[in-house]
N, CA, C and O atoms as a GROMACS GRO file, in nm:
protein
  284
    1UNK      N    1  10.240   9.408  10.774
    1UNK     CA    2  10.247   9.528  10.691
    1UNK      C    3  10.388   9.540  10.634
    1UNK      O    4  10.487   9.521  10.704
    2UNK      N    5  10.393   9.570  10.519
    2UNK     CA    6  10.524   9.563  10.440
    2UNK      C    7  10.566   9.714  10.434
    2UNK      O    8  10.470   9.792  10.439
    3UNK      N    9  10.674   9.765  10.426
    3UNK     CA   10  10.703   9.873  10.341
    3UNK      C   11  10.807   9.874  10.225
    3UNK      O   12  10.914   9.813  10.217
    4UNK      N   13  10.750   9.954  10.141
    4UNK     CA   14  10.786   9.895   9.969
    4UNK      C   15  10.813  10.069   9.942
    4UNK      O   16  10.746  10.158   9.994
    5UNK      N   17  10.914  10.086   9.860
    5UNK     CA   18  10.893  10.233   9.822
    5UNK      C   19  10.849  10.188   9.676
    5UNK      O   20  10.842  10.081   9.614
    6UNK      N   21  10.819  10.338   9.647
    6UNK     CA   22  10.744  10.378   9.490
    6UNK      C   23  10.797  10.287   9.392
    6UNK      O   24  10.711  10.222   9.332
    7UNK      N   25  10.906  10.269   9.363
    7UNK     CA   26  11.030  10.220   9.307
    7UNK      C   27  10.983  10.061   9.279
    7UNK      O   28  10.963   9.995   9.177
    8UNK      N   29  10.975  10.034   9.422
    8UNK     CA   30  10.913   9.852   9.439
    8UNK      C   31  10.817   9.825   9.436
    8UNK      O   32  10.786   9.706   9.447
    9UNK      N   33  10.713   9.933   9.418
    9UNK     CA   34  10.580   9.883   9.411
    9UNK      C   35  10.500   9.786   9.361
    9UNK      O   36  10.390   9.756   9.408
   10UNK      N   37  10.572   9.716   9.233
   10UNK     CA   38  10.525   9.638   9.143
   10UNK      C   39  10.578   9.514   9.192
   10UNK      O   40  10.594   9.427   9.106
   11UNK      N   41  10.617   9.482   9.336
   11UNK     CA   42  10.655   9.385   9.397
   11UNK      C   43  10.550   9.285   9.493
   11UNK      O   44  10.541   9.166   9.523
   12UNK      N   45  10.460   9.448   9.527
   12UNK     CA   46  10.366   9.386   9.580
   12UNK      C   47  10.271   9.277   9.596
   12UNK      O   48  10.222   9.225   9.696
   13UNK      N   49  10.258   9.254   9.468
   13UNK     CA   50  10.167   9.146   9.417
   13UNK      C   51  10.228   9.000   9.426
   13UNK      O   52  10.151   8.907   9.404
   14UNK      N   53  10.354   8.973   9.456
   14UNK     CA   54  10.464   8.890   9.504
   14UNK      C   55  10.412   8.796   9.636
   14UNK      O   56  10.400   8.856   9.742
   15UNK      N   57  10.388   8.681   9.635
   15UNK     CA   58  10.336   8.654   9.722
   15UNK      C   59  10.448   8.553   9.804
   15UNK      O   60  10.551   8.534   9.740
   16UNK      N   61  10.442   8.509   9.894
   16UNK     CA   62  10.579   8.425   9.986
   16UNK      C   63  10.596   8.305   9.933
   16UNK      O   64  10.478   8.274   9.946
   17UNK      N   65  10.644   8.210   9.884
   17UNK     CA   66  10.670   8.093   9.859
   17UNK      C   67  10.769   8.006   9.913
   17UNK      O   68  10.753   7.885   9.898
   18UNK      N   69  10.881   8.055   9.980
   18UNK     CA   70  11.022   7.991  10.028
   18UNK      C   71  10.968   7.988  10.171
   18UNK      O   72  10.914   8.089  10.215
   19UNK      N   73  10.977   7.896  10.232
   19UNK     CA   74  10.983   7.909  10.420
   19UNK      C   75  11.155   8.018  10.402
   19UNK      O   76  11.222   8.051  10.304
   20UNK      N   77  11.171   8.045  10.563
   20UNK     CA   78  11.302   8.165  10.579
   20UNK      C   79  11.403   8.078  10.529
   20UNK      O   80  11.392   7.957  10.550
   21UNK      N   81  11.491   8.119  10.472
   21UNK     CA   82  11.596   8.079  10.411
   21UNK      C   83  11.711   8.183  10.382
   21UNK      O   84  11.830   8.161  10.365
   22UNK      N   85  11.642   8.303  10.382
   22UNK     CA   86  11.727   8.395  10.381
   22UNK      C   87  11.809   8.511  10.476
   22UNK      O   88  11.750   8.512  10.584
   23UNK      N   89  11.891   8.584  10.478
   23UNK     CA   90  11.950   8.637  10.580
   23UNK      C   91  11.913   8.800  10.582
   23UNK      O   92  11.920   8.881  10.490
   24UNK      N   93  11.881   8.816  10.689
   24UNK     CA   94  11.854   8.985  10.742
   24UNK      C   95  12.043   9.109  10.701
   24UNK      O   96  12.158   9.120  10.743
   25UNK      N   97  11.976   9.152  10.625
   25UNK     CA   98  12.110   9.264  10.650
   25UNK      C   99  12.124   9.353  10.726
   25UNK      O  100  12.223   9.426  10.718
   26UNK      N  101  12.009   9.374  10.837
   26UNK     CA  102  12.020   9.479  10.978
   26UNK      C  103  12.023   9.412  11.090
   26UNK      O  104  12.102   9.438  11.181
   27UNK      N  105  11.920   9.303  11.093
   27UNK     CA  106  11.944   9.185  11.234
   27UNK      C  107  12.022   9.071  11.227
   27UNK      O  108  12.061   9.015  11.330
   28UNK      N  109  12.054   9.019  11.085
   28UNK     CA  110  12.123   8.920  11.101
   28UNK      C  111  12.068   8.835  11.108
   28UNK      O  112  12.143   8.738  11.092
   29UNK      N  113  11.953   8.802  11.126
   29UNK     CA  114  11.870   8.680  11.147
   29UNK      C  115  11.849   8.583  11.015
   29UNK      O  116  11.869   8.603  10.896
   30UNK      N  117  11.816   8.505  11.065
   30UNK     CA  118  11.747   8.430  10.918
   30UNK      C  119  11.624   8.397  10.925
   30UNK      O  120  11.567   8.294  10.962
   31UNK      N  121  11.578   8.533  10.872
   31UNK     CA  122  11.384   8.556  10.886
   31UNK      C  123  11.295   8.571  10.734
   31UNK      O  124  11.174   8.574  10.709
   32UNK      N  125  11.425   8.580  10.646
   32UNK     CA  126  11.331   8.634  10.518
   32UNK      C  127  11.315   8.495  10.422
   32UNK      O  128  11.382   8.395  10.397
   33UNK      N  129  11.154   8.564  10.374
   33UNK     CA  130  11.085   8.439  10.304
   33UNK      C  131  11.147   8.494  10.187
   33UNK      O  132  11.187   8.610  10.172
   34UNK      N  133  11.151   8.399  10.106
   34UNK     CA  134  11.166   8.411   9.948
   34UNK      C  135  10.997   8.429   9.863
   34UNK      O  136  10.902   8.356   9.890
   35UNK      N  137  10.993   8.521   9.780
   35UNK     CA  138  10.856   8.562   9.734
   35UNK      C  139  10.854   8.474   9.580
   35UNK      O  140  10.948   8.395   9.568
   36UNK      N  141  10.776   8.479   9.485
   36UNK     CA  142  10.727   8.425   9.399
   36UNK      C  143  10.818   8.493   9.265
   36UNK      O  144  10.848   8.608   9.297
   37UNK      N  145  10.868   8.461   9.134
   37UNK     CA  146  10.968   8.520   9.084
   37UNK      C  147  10.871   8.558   8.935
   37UNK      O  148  10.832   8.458   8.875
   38UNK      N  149  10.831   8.694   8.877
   38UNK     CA  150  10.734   8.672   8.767
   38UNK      C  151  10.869   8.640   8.666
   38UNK      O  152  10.855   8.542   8.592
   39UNK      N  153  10.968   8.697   8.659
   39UNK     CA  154  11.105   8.610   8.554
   39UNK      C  155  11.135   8.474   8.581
   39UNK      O  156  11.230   8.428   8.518
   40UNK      N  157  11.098   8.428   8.631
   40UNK     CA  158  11.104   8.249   8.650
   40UNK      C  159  11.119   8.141   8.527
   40UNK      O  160  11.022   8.090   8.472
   41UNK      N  161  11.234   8.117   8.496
   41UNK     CA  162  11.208   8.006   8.405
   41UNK      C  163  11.288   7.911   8.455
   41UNK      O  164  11.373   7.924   8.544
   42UNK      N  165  11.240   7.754   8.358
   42UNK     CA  166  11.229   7.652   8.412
   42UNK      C  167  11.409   7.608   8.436
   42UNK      O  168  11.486   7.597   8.341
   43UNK      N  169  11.445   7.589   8.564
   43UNK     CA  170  11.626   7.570   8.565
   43UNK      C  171  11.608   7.409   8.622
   43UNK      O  172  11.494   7.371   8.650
   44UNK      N  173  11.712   7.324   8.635
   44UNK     CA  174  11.720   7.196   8.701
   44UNK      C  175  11.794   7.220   8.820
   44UNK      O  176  11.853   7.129   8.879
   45UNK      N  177  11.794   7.333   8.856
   45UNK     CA  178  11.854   7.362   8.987
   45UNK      C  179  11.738   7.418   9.109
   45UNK      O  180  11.769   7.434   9.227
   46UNK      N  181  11.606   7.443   9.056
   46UNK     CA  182  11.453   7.465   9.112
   46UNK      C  183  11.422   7.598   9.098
   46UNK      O  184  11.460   7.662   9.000
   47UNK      N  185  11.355   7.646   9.188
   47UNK     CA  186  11.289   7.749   9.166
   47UNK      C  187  11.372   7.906   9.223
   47UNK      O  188  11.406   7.918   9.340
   48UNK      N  189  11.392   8.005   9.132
   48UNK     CA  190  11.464   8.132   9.145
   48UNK      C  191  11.367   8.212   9.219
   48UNK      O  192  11.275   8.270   9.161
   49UNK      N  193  11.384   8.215   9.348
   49UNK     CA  194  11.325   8.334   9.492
   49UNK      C  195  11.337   8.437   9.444
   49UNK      O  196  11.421   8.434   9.354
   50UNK      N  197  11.283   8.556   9.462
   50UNK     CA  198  11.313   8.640   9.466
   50UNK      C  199  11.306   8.676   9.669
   50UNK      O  200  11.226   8.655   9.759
   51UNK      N  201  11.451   8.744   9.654
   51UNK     CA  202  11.480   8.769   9.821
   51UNK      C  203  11.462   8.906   9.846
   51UNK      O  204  11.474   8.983   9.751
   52UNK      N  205  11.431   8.957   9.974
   52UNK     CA  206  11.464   9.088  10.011
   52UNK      C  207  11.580   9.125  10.081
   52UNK      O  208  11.638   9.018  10.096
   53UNK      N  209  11.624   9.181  10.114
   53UNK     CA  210  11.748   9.240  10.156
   53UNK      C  211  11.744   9.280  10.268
   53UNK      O  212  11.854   9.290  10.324
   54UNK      N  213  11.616   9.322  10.351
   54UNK     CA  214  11.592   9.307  10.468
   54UNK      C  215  11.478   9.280  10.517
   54UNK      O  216  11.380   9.312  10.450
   55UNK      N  217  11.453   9.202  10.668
   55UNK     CA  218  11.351   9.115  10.693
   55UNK      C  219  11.239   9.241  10.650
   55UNK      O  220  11.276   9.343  10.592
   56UNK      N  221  11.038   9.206  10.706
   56UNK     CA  222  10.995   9.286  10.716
   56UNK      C  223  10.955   9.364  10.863
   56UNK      O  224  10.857   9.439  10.872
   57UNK      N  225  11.017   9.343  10.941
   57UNK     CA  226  11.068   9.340  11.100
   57UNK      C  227  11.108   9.482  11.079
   57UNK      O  228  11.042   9.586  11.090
   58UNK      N  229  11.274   9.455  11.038
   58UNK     CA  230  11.353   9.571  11.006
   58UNK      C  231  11.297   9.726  10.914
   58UNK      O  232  11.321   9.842  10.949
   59UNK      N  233  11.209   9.677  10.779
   59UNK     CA  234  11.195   9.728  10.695
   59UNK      C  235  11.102   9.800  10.810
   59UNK      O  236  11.166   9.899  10.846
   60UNK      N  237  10.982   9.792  10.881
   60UNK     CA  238  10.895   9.896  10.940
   60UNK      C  239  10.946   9.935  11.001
   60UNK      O  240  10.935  10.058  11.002
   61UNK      N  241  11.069   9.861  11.128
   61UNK     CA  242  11.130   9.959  11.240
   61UNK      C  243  11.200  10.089  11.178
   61UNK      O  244  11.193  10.208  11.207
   62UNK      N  245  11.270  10.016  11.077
   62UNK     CA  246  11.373  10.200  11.041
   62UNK      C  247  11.286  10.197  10.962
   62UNK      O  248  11.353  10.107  10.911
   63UNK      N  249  11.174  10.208  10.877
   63UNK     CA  250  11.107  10.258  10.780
   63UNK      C  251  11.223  10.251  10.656
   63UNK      O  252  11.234  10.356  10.592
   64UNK      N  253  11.295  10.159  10.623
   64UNK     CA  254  11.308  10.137  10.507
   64UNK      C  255  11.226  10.023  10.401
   64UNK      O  256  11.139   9.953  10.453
   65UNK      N  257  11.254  10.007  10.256
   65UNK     CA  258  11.264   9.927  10.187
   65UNK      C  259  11.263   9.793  10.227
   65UNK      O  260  11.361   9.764  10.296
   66UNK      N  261  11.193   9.711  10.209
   66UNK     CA  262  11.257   9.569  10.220
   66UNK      C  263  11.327   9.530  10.065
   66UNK      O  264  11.365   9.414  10.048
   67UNK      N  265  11.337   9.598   9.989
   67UNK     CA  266  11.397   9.572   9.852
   67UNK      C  267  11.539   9.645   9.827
   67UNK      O  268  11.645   9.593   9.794
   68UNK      N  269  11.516   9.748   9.847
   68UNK     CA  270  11.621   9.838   9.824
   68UNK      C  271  11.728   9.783   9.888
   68UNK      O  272  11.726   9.726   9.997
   69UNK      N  273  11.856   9.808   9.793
   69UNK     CA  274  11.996   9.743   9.881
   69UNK      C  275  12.030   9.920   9.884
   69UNK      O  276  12.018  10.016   9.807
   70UNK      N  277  12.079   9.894  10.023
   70UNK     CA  278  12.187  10.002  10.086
   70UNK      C  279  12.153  10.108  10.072
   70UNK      O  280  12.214  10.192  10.006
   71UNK      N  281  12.042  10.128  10.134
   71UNK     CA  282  11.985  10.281  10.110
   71UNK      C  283  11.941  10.311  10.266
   71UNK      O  284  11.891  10.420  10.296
   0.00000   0.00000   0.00000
């Protein structure tokens, strides 16, 4: 279960594509998947993730955002 505010809603539809690669900004861990990017164009450097900012671990425990920075 994700939590997304109003704001991110249109994120939803985002589906996981990266194994974890990315870093937690409350645990520190390196738990977050990279999701599917609908601005994606073609780079020779691969494919542009879109990341969250915190795992979805974190995002249900404190009931924040997994999108939102610093809120």
């Amino acid at each position: 279960m994700e939590y997304i505010c109003k704001e991110h809603t249109k994120l939803k539809k985002e589906t996981r594509l990266s194994p974890c690669r990315y870093k937690c900004n409350l645990c520190k861990q390196k738990r977050i998947d990279g999701y599917s990017n609908p601005d994606h164009v073609s780079n020779p450097f691969g494919y542009l993730y879109l990341a969250p900012t915190i795992c979805e671990r974190c995002a249900v425990k404190e009931e924040r955002c997994m999108w939102c920075i610093n809120r």
